[in-house]
C-alpha positions in Angstrom: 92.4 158.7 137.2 89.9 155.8 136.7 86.9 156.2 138.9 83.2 154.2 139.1 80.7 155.9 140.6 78.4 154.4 143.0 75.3 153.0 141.2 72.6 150.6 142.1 72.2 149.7 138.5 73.8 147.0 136.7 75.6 148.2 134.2 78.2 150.5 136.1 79.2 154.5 135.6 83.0 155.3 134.7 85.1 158.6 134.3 88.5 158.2 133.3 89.7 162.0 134.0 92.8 163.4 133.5 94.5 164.8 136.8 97.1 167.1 136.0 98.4 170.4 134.9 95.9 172.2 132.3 97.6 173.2 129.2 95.5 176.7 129.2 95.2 177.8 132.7 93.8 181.0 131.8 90.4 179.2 130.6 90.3 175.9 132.6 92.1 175.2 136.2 94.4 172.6 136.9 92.7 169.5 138.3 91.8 169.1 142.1 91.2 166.9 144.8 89.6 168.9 147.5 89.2 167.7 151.1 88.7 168.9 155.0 87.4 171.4 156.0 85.7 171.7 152.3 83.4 169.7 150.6 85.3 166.4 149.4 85.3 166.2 145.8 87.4 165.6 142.6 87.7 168.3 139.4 89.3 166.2 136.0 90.2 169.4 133.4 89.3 167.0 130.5 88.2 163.4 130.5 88.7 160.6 128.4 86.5 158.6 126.2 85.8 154.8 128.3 83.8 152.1 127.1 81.1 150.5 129.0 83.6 148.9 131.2 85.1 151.3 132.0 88.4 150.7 129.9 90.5 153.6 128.1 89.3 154.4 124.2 92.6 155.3 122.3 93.2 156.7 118.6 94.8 155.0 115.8 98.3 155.7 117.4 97.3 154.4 120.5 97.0 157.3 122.4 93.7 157.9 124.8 90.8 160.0 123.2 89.8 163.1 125.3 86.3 164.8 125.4 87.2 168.2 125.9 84.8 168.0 129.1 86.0 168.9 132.5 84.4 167.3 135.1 83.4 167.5 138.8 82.8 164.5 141.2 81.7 164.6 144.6 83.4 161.8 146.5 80.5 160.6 148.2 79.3 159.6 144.3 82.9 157.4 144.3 82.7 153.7 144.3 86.1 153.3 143.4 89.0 155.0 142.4 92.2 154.2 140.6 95.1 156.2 139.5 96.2 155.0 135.8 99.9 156.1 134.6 100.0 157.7 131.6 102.5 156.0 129.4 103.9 159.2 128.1 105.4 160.3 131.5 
């Protein structure tokens, strides 16, 4: 899931995070979107490495590089949000 964050700069703020299933559940949660009656807000297991506009980094093979950095998002920080298909299914 490709989101921008709400900025007034001019150079906007992307996370690409992935929004799935964690591979070790014991140690990080699955991802999340909460909503009513709890705080609104998104939780990305891992993210992905973007470049300044916001577009996917991939390896050699093509495949997208991951930070090993969960993140958490409020959704009053979201600008805009897109959900990206990964192309291995």
């Amino acid at each position: 899931m490709r989101v921008r964050l709400v900025d007034e700069t001019a150079t906007p703020t992307w996370i690409v995070g992935v929004f799935g299933k964690s591979p070790n559940r014991s140690q990080l949660p699955d991802s999340y979107a909460a909503g009513f009656p709890h705080e609104q807000d998104l939780y990305f297991w891992n993210t992905v490495n973007v470049d300044q506009d916001g577009e996917v980094e991939t390896d050699i093979k093509g495949n997208p590089t991951l930070t090993g950095a969960a993140a958490l998002v409020r959704w009053d920080q979201v600008a805009y949000a897109e959900f990206i298909e990964d192309p291995e299914g």
